[in-house]
C-alpha positions as CSV (number, residue, x, y, z in Angstrom):
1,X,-12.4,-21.9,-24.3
2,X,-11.6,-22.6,-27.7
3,X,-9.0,-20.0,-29.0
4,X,-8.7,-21.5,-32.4
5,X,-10.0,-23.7,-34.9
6,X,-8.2,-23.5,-38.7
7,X,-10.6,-25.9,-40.0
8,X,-13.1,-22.8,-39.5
9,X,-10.3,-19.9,-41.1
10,X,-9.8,-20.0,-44.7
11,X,-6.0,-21.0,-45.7
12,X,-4.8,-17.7,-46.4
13,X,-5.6,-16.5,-43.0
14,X,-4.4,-19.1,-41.4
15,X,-1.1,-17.5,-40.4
16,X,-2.0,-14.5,-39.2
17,X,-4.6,-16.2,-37.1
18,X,-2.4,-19.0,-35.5
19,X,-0.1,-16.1,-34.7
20,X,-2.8,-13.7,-32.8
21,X,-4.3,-17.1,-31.0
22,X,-0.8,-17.7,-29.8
23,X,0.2,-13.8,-28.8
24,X,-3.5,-13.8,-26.5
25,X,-2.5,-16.9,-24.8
26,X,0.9,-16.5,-24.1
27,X,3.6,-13.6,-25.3
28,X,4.9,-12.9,-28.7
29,X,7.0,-14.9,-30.9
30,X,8.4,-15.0,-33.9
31,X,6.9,-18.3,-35.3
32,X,7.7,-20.2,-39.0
33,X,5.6,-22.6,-40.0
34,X,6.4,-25.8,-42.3
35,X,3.9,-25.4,-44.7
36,X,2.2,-22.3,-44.3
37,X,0.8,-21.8,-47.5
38,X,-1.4,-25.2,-47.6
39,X,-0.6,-27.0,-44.7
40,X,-0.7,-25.5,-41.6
41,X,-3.4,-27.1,-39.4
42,X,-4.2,-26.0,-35.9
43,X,-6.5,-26.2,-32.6
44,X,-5.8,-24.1,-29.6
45,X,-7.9,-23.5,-26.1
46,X,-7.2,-21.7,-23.1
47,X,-9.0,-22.1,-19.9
48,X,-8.7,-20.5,-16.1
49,X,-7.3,-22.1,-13.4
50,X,-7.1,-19.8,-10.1
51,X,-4.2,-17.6,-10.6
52,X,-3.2,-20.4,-13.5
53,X,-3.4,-20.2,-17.4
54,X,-4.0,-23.9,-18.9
55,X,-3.0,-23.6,-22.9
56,X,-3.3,-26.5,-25.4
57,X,-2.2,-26.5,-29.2
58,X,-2.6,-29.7,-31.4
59,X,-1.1,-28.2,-34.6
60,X,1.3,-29.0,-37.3
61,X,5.3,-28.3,-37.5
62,X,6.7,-25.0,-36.8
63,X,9.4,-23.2,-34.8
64,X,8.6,-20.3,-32.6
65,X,12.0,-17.9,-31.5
66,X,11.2,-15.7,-28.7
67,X,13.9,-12.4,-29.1
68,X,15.5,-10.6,-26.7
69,X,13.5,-8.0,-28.1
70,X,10.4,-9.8,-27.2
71,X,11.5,-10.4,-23.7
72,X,12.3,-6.4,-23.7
73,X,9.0,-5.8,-24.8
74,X,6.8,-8.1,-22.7
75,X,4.6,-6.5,-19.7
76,X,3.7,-10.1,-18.5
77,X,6.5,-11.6,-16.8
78,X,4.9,-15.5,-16.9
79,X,6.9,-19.0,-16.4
80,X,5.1,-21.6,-18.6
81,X,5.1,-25.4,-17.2
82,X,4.6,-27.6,-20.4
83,X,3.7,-31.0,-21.8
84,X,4.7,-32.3,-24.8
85,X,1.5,-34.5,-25.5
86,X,2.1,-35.2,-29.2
87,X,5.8,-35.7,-31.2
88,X,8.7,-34.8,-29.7
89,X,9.7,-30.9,-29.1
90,X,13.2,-29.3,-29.2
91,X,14.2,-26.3,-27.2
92,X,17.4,-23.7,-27.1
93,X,17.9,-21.9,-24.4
94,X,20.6,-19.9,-24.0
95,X,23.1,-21.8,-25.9
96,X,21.4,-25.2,-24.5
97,X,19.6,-27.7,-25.9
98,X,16.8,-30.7,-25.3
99,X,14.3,-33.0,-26.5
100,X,11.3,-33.2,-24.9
101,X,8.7,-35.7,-25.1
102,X,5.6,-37.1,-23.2
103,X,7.0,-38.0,-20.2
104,X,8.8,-34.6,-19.6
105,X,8.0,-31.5,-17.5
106,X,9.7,-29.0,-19.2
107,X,10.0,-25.2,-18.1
108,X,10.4,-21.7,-20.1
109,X,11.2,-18.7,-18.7
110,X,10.0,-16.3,-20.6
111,X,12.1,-13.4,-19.7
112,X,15.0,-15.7,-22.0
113,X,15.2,-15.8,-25.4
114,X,14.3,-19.3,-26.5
115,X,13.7,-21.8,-29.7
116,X,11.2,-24.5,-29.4
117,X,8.8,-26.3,-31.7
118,X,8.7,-29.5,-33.4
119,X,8.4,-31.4,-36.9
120,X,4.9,-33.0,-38.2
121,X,2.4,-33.1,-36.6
122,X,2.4,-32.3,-32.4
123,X,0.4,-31.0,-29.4
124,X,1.8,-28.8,-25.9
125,X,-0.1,-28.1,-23.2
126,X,1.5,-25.5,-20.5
127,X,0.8,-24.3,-17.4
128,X,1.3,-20.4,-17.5
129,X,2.6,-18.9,-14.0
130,X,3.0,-15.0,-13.3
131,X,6.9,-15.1,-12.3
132,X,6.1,-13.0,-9.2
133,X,4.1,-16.1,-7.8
134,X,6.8,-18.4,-8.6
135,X,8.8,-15.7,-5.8
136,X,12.2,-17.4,-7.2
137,X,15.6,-15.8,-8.5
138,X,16.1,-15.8,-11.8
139,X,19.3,-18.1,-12.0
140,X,17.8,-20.8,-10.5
141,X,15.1,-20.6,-13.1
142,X,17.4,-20.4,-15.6
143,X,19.7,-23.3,-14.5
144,X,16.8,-25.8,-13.6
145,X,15.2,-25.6,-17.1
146,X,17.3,-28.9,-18.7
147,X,17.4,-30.3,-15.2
148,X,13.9,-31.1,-14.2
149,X,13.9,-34.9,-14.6
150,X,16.7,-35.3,-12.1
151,X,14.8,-34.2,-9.6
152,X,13.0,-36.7,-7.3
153,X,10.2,-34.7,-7.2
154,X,9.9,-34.8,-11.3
155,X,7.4,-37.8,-11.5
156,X,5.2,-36.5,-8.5
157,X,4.7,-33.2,-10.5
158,X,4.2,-35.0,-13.9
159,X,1.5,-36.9,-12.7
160,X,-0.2,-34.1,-10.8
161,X,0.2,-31.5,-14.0
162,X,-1.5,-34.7,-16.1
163,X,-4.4,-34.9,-13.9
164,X,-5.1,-31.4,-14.6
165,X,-5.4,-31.8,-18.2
166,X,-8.2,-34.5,-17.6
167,X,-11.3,-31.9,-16.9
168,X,-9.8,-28.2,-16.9
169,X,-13.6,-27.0,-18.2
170,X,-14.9,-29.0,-14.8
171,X,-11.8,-27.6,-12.9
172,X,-11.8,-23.6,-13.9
173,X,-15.3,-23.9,-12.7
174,X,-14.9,-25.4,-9.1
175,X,-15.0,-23.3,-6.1
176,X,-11.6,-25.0,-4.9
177,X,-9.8,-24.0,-8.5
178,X,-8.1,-21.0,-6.5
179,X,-6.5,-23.3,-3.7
180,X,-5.3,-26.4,-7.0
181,X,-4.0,-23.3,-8.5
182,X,-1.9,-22.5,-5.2
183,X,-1.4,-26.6,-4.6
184,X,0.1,-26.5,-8.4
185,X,2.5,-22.9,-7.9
186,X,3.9,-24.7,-5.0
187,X,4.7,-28.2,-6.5
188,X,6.4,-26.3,-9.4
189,X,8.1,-24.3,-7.0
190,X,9.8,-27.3,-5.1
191,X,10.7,-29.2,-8.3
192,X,13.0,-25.8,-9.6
193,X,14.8,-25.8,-6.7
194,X,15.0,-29.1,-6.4
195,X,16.7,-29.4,-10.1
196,X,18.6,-25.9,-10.0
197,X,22.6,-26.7,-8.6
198,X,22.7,-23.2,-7.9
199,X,19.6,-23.5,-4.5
200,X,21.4,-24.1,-1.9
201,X,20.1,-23.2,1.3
202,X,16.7,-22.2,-0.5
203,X,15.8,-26.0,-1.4
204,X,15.3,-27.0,2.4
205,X,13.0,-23.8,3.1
206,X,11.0,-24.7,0.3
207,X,10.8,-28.0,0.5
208,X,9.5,-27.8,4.0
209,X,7.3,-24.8,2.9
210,X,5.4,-27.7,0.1
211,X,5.3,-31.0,2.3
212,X,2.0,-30.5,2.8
213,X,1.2,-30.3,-0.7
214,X,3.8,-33.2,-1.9
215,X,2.6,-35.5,0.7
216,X,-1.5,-34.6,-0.5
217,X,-0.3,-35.3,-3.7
218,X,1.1,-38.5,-3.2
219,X,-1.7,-39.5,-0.9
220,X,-4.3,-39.0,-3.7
221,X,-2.3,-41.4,-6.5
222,X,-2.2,-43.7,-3.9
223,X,-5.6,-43.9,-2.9
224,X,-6.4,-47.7,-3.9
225,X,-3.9,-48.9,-2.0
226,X,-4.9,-50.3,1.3
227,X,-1.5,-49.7,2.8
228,X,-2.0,-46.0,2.5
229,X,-1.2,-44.7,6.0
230,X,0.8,-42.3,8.0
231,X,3.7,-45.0,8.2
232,X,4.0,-45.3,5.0
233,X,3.4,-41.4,3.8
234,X,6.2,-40.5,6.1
235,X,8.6,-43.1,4.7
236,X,8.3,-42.4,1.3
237,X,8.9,-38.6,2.6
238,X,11.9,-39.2,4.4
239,X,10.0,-37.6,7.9
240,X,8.5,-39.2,11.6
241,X,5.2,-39.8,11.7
242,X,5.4,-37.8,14.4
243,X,6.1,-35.1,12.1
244,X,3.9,-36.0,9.8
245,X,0.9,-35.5,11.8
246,X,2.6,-32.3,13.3
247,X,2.1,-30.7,9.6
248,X,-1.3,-31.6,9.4
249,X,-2.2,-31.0,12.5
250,X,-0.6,-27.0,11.7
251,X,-3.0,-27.1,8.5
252,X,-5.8,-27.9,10.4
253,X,-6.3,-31.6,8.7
254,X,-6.9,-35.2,9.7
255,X,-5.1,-37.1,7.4
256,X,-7.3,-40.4,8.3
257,X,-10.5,-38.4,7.6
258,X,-8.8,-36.9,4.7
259,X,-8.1,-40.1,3.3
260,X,-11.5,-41.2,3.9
261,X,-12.9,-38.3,2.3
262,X,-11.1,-38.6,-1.1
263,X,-11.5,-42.2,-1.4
264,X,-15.3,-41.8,-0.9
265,X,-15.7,-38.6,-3.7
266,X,-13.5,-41.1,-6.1
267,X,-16.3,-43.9,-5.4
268,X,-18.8,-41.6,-5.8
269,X,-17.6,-40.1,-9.2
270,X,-16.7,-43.9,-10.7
271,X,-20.6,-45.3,-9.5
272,X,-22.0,-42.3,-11.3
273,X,-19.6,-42.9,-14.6
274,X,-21.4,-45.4,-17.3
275,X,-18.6,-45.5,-19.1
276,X,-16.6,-47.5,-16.9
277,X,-19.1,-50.3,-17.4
278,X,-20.8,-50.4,-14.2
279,X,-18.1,-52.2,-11.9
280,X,-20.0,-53.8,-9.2
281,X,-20.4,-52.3,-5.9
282,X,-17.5,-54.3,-4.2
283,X,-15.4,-54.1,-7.1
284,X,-15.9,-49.8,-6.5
285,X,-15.1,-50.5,-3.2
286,X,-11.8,-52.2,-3.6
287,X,-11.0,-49.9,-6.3
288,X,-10.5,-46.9,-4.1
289,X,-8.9,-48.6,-1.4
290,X,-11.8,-50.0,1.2
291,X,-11.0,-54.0,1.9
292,X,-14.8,-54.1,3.1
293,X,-17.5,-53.7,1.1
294,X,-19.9,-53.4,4.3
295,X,-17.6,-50.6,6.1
296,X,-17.2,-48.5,2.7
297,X,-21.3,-49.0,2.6
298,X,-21.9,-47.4,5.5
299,X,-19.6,-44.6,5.2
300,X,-20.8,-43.7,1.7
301,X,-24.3,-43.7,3.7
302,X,-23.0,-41.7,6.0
303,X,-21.8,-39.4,4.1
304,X,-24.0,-38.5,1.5
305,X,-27.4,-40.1,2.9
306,X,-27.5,-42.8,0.7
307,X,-26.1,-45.9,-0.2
308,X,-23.8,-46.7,-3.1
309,X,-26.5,-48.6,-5.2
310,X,-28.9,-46.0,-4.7
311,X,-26.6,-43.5,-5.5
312,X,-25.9,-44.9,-9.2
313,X,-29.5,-46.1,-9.5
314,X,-30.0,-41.8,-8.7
315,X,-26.9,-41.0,-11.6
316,X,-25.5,-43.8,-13.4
């Protein structure tokens, strides 16, 4: 949903509009602009997620202070999970500060008074999380929110937050949006604890309570690789295979047919894509992790009733 567009508001308004877009999709701020007489330029949208808020602003500099009036003020309690997309942003946070840039997950607590914003032209996009969901203390928010990228679990949460930003229109409208949503609470959950030094015995609990989820996660970027097996999922989890299977067995999964399963739906979606230039069958095939071009045939039959070629001649 597109929350705001200044090319359609006329430059006076401009402020008071960036401001009202911002206060619906988030909580208030006080916000300064760096040229908000002529130059401020700005494109906001909000979309749905399961219990999750996805926010995007491409706009130009500004710095937004968030009060401890604010935080007394504020009836939504939310954690926001951010991006920098565009430029570099800086943040203060209780006496602390960072630069963040594309390859960060950064985290604000909105029940702190904060600084962010950036210089020239930028873009955020964040991931807004009722703090009851999150079910953590409050110190360990607080002391996790320069620490993220220390965490081993950093990159695996990085790449998993980007892949939501690919489709969110597609994704707010799938019926499995309420369980990514869940998926997505609990990967932000285990990379908190896993940052904060003040978890302690908490960090294990959770990070058995999300294997499940961390092991999925790493299973779908993973998905070309022909390797990809329970040997080698359990490794790079530090767990048995015995175990392994244990946890999906508990959840009610076969990770082989799982596996199977996501690797065809990827097929599927690249033979009905044009704009990936029509790879050939085989090519698809080895693509999304099938060293056979006759076995993936005949479980693409199998599981939609028709075969790869006539699928794209059907879509492509």
């Amino acid at each position: 949903m597109l929350l705001l567009d200044t090319n359609t508001v006329p430059p006076a308004d401009r402020v008071e509009a960036f401001h009202h877009a911002l206060t619906h999709a988030s909580v208030p701020n006080r916000i300064v602009h760096e040229e908000p007489e002529t130059g401020l330029q700005a494109r906001m949208h909000l979309w749905r997620i399961g219990a999750l808020d996805l926010f995007t602003s491409h706009n130009t500099g500004f710095r937004l202070t968030r009060t401890a009036r604010h935080v007394r003020q504020e009836s939504r309690p939310i954690v926001a999970v951010a991006l920098q997309s565009r430029g570099l942003g800086r943040a203060e946070i209780d006496g602390e500060q960072g630069i963040v840039g594309p390859d960060d997950v950064y985290l604000f607590n909105e029940m702190t008074p904060r600084e962010f914003g950036w210089a020239g032209k930028g873009a955020a996009q964040a991931i807004l999380i009722d703090f009851d969901r999150l079910g953590l203390p409050m110190e360990i928010l607080r002391n996790s929110t320069f620490r993220l990228r220390a965490s081993p679990l950093h990159d695996v949460v990085l790449q998993h937050v980007r892949a939501l930003w690919r489709d969110p229109e597609r994704l707010a409208a799938d019926p499995g949006a309420p369980a990514l949503a869940n998926a997505t609470i609990e990967l932000v959950r285990a990379l908190v604890v896993s940052a904060s030094q003040e978890a302690g015995a908490l960090a294990r609990e959770i990070m058995d309570d999300t294997l499940l989820t961390r092991m999925l996660a790493y299973a779908r970027r993973h998905l070309g690789d022909r390797d990809l097996d329970a040997g080698l999922i359990a490794r790079e989890h530090a767990i048995s295979v015995r175990h392994l299977y244990e946890v999906f067995q508990r959840a009610g999964l076969s990770l082989e047919q799982w596996i199977i399963s996501e690797r065809l739906e990827g097929a599927r979606n690249t033979l009905a894509s044009p704009q990936l230039g029509h790879p050939t069958v085989a090519a698809v095939a080895r693509r999304w992790g099938f060293a056979n071009p006759g076995h993936f045939t005949r479980r693409f039959r199998a599981a939609y009733g028709l075969t790869p070629s006539e699928w794209r001649s059907l879509n492509g």
